[in-house]
C-alpha positions in Angstrom: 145.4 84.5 -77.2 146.6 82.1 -74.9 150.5 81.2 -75.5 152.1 78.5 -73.6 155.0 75.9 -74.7 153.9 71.9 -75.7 155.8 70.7 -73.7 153.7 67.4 -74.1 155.1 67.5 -78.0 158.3 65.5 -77.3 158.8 62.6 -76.5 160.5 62.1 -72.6 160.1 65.7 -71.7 159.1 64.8 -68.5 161.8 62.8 -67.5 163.7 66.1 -69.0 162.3 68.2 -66.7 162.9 66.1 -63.7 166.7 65.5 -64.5 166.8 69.6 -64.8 164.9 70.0 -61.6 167.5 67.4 -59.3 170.3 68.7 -61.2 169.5 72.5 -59.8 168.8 70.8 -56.5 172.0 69.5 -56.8 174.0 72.8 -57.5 172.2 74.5 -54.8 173.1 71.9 -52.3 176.7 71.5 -53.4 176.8 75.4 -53.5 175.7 75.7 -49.6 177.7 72.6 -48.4 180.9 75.1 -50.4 179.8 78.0 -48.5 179.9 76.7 -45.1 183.0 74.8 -45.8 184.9 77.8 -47.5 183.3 80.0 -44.5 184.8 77.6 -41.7 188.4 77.9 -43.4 187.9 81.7 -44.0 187.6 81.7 -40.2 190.3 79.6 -39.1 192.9 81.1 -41.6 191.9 84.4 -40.5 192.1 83.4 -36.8 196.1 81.7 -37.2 196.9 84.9 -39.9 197.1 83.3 -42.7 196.1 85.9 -45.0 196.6 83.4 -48.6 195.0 81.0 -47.5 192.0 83.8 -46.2 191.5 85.6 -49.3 191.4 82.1 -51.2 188.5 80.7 -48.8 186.8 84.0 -49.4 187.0 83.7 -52.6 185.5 80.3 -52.4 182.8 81.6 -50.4 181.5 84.2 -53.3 181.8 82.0 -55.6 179.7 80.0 -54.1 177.2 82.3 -53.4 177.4 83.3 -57.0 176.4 79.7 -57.7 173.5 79.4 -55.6 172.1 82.8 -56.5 172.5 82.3 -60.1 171.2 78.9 -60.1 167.9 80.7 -57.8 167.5 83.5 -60.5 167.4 80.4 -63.4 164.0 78.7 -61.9 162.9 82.2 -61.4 163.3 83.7 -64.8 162.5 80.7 -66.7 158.9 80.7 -64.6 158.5 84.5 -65.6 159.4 84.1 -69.2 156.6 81.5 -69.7 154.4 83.9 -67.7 155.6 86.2 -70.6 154.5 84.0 -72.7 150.7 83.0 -71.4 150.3 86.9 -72.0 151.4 87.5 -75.9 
């Protein structure tokens, strides 16, 4: 039996899936624009001894990278669970 979502059923659902897909384009571009920025100050307060403002940039930087890679594993898993679903 061959499972798959309508996704033809509602009304718009293409334009849903298009704001989805730019707004994850978005978060992944913001997210490595925040890593190179955070990574810049990281090494410049690092380089003068600023240890606050270090550990605050490197903070930035994995939470950036937290961003990316959970915004990443989103497309990924949500293209496995309909897999899933094509196989029930």
């Amino acid at each position: 039996m061959n499972v798959f979502p309508n996704f033809d059923g509602l009304s718009g659902i293409g334009d849903l899936k298009t704001v989805i897909g730019a707004a994850l384009t978005i978060v992944l571009v913001i997210a490595v624009l925040m890593i190179i920025v955070s990574a810049i100050i990281w090494a410049i307060a690092t380089g003068t001894g600023n240890t606050s403002v270090a550990a605050k940039a490197r903070a930035g930087v994995l939470v950036a990278l937290g961003a990316a890679i959970l915004a990443g594993a989103a497309v990924a898993w949500i293209n496995w669970l309909i897999h899933l679903g094509q196989q029930l």
